[in-house]
N, C-alpha and C positions, 0 to 999 in steps of 0.2 A: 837208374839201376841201383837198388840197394849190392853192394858191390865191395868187399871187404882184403881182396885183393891185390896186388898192383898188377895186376891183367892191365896195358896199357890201351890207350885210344877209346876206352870205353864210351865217350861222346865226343868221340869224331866221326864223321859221316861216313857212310859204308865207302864211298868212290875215293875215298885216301886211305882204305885199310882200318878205319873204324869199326867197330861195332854200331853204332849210329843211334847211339839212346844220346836223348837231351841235358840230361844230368847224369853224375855218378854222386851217391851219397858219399861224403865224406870222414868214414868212420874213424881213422884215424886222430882226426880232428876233434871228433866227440871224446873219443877216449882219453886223449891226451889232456881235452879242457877239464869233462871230468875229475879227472885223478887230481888236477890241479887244485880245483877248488874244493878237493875232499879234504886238503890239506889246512892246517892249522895256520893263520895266516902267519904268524911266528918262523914258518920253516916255509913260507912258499918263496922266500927267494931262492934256496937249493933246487927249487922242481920250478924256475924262469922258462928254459928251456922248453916245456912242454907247451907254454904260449906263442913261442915265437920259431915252432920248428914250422908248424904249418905252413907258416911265406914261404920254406924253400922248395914245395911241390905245389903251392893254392894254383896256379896256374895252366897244371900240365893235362887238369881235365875239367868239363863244365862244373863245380862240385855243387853239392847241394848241404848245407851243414845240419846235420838230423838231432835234436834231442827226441827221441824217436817211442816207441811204446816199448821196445826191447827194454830200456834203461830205468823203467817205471814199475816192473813185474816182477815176481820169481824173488823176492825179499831184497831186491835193488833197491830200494826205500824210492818215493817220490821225490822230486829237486829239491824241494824244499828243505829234506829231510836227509840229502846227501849232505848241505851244507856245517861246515862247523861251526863251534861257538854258541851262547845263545840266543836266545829266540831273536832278538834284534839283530844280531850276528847275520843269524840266519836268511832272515828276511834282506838285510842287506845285501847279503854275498848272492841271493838268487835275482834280485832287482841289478847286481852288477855282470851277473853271469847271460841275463838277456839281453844288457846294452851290448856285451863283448862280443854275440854272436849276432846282433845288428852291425855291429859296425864292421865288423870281419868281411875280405870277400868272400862271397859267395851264397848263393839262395837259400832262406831259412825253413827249415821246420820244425814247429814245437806241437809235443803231443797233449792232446784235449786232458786238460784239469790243470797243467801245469802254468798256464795263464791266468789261473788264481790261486795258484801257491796251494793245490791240492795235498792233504798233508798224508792221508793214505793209499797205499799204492791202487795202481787203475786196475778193475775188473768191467770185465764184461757182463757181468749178474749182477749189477747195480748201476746206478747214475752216477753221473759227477758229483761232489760235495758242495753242492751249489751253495748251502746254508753259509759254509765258513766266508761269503761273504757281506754277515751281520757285521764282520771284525773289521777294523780299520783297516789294518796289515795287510788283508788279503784282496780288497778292495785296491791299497796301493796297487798293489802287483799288477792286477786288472787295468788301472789303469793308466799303469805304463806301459805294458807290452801293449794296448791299445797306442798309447802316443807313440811308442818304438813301430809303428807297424804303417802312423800315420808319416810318421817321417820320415822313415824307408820309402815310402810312396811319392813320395813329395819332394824330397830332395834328391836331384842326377847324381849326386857326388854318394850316395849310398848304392845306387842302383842299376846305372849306367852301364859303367864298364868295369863291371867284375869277376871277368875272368881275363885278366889282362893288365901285365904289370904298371901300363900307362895309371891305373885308378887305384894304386897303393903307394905309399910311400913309409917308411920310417922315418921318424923325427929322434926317437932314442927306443932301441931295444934290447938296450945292456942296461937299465936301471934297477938290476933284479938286488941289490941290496936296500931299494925302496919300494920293490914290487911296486914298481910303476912302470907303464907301458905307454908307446904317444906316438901314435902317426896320423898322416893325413888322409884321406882321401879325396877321389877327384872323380869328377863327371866329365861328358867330350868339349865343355866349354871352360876356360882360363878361369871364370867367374864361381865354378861350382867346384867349391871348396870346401874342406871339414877338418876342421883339427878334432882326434879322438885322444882322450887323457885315461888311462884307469889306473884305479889307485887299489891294489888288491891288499892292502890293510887296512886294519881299524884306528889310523894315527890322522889324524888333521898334517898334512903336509901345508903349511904355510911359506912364503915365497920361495914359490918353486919356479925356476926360471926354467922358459921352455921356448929354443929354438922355433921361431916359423916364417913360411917362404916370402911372405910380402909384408909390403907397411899395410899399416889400416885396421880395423876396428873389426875384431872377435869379438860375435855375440854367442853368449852361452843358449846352444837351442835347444841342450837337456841337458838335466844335473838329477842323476837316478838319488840323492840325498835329499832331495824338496822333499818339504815337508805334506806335501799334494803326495807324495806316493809312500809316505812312512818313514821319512828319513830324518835328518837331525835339522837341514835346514843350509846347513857350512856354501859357499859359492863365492860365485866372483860377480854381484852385485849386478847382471846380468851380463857381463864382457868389457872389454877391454881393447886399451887403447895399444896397437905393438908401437915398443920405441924401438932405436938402434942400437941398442946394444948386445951383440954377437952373442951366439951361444946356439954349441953340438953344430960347428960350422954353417950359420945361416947369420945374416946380415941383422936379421931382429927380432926380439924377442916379448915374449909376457911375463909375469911375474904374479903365478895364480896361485891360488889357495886350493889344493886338491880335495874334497870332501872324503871321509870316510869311508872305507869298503865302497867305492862308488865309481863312476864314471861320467865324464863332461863330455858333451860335443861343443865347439865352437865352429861359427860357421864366417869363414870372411866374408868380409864388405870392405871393396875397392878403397884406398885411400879417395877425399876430394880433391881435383889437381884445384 
């Protein structure tokens, strides 16, 4: 249900008072990321709040998170072309803006062009700008909303259980004077785990200690800064060993290098007893 409302139950089943649609798009959600990352990353720790209001309704309906054709028309510039800064800026903030609504709960939709960083808005009296993928940059893009789309599939802890607070967790959502953000996610098995890191400025965050819930070995299974999708290259050498040292109340931690305008996933692997 494209659905703009708070009409409630709108995907709950008609026999409990539902409406009984399987999803409700999430507009909210869009709008608030949006505005986010229209923002100068300089001032996006004053607009933190617009990332992390979602958690306290993501659960109350099946949602669907839409970057939608609404948002692409009518002189609303293409994603590409919302983003500030430039050209590289840009490119970056839209390769961090598809890991963020990967990783987020709930089912995604991205509108046709915007998977190659289409740079003019979509019409119906033309084709997609297929061309602009002679360019490196947009070619990146392509190719990670492809890997984002293969790893959604493939990893439980993206896809499982997301509509339901068991498969979210915060690790820190008060870091908005580093505009950084970092929780886990989780699948119905102890084993499917995901540490998610964004880093919404263009600063190399260097040892940045980051609370997580077990010992054992975070492997980095995206890093939107590889230089495979346009990026500068910045990472954690592919993962990392947690030691015990406390931190944002959890028993052990890592000590990662955040990349630029970018996003990590880490995926745990069980300590060997």
């Amino acid at each position: 249900a494209e659905e703009s409302t708070s009409w409630p139950a709108v995907s709950r089943p008609t026999y409990v008072g539902g409406l009984g649609f399987s999803f409700k798009w999430n507009m909210g959600w869009m709008n608030d990321t949006l505005k986010y990352f229209s923002h100068d990353p300089v001032h996006r720790k004053y607009e933190h709040n617009k990332l992390t209001f979602s958690l306290l309704y993501a659960f109350t309906e099946n949602f669907l998170l839409p970057f939608s054709h609404d948002e692409v028309v009518h002189g609303k510039n293409s994603l590409l072309h919302k983003m500030p800064g430039d050209m590289w800026q840009q490119f970056a903030n839209l390769r961090l803006l598809c890991a963020y609504q990967c990783a987020h709960p709930g089912k995604k939709l991205l509108f046709m062009g915007q998977e190659l960083a289409q740079r003019n808005e979509w019409s119906e009296s033309r084709s997609l700008d297929w061309h602009l993928l002679q360019h490196d940059a947009h070619r990146g893009i392509q190719r990670l909303v492809g890997d984002l789309n293969r790893l959604y599939a493939s990893e439980a802890a993206f896809h499982q259980v997301e509509f339901d607070w068991h498969g979210f967790e915060w690790i820190d959502a008060n870091d908005a004077d580093n505009s950084v953000l970092s929780f886990i996610r989780r699948g119905k098995k102890p084993e499917d785990l995901i540490v998610a890191v964004i880093n919404a400025t263009p600063v190399v965050r260097e040892g940045y200690r980051l609370g997580v819930p077990q010992p054992g070995y975070y492997r980095e299974i995206m890093n939107t800064d590889a230089a495979h999708y346009g990026g500068s290259n910045v990472g954690n050498m592919g993962g990392q060993q947690a030691s015990d040292h406390p931190a944002q109340g959890r028993q052990h931690s890592l000590v990662l290098t955040l990349p630029p305008l970018a996003a990590i996933f880490l995926k745990w692997t069980p300590a060997q007893s």
